[in-house]
C-alpha positions, -999 to +999 in steps of 0.1 A: -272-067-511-249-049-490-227-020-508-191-011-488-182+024-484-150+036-504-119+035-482-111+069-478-075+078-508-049+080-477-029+096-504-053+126-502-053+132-464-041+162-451-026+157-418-016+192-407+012+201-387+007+222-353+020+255-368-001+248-405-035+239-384-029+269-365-027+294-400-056+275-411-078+286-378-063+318-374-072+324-413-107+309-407-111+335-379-101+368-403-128+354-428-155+350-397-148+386-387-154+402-424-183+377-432-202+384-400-195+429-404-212+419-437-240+399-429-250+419-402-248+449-416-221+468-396-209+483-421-227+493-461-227+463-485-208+491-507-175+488-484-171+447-493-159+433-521-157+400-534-132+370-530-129+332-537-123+312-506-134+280-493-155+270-529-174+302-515-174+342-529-164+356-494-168+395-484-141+413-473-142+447-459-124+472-486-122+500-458-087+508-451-095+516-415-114+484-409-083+461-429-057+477-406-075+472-377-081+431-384-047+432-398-031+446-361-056+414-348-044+387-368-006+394-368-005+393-329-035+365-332-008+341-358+015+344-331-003+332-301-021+304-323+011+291-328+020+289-297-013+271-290-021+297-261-060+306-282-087+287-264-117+315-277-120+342-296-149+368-296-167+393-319-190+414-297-217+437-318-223+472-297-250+497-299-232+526-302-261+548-291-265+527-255-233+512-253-252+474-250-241+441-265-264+429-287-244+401-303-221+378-297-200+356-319-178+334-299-155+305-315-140+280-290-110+265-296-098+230-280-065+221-289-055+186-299-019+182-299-009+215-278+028+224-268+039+219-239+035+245-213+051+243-176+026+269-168-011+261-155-034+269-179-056+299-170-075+315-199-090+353-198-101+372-228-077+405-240-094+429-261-084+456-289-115+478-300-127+484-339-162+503-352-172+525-379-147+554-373-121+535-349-125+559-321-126+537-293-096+530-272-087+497-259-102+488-229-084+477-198-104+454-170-100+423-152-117+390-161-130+366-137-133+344-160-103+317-158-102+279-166-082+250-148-059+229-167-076+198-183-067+173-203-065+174-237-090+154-262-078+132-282-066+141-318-090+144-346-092+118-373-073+122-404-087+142-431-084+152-464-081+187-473-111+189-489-130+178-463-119+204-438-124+227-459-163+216-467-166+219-433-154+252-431-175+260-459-206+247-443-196+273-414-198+303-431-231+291-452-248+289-413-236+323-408-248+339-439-282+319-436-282+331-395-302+364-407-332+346-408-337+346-369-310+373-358-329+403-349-321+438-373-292+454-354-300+490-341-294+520-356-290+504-397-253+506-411-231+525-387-253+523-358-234+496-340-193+492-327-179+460-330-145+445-304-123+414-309-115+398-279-092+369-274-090+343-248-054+335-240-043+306-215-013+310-194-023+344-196+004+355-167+031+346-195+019+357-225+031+389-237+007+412-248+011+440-272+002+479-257-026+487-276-043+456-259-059+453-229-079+431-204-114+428-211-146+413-194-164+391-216-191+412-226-221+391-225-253+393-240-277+397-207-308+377-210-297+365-242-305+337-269-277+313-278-277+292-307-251+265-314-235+265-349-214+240-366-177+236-362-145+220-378-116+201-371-081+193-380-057+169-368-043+196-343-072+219-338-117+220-329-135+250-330-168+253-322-192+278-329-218+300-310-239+329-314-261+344-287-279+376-292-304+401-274-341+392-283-357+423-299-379+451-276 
């Protein structure tokens, strides 16, 4: 005997404008940066506390220095994920001692129904700098790294809210379970720096705040990478992928 799937309740799909898929990612992204200065131990277990999101209790970083500084990221990042000009965006883990990367979170976006643009897309990553006592300044330095213009993929199938957010939620359980083949960062809590960059496209027209700056891309040399899952909405993929420096 044969059993037939359930037809998916069309009146439960969630088929998310351009601006509301863009709050959803740039809101996924502010969750990825707390969760992953937990995990890893930037900073003590002490400075989180504890929120519902996603079915999940999610950390968030109760350091005011640490809040403002995502805070000045997401505002200008909402902006440009509106405008659909995000195609990456970066969390590099530092060893403050050595100055080396040793980790590297990097989230790639592709955009499904993007504005239009009469500019060519070009894509290089802008940078504003955060660590334990938010000494460092933002860095200014051309990227070599650019993209040509492509065509977009085709939209995502419909789905319900509830299923984006599983998937979500299947994200973060990876990156909480990703301590069990990251190597220890150096130095315990406070030994490592953490930066933010961003990947714009039409990065000649996109207006950039002061405190930012061009960045390279601050790979990991000679580093692992590891594919993690991703998510989609009607509007919006992102991809995951850590890479990190093998342990001495």
């Amino acid at each position: 005997m044969t059993s037939v799937a359930p037809e998916k309740d069309k009146s439960k799909v969630h088929k998310l404008s351009l601006k509301g898929s863009a709050k959803l990612v740039a809101e996924f992204f502010q969750y990825s940066i707390h969760t992953i200065l937990f995990q890893r131990g930037v900073y003590p277990a002490e400075d989180f506390t504890a929120v519902k999101k996603y079915g999940l209790n999610m950390l968030v970083s109760s350091d005011d220095q640490v809040r403002a500084y995502i805070k000045k990221i997401m505002t200008q990042l909402d902006k440009w994920m509106v405008g659909g000009k995000v195609s990456k965006l970066v969390i590099v883990i530092t060893d403050k001692d050595t100055g080396e990367h040793v980790e590297r979170w990097q989230f790639d976006v592709q955009i499904l129904a993007k504005p239009k643009s009469k500019s060519s897309s070009k894509s290089k990553p802008s940078t504003t700098s955060g660590g334990a006592d938010q000494e460092n300044a933002p860095s200014h330095a051309d990227s070599e790294n650019s993209r040509a213009a492509a065509a977009p993929p085709a939209p995502a199938a419909d789905k319900t809210e509830a299923e984006i957010q599983a998937e979500i939620a299947a994200i973060f359980r990876q990156i909480t379970a990703s301590v069990t083949f990251l190597p220890q960062l150096p130095g315990g809590h406070g030994g490592c720096t953490f930066n933010v960059l961003v990947y714009v496209d039409d990065a000649e027209t996109v207006e950039v705040p002061v405190e930012w700056g061009d960045s390279d891309a601050k790979e990991i040399a000679n580093g692992e990478r590891v594919q993690l899952r991703g998510f989609s909405t009607h509007c919006h993929r992102v991809d995951t992928l850590v890479s990190y420096r093998l342990a001495d």
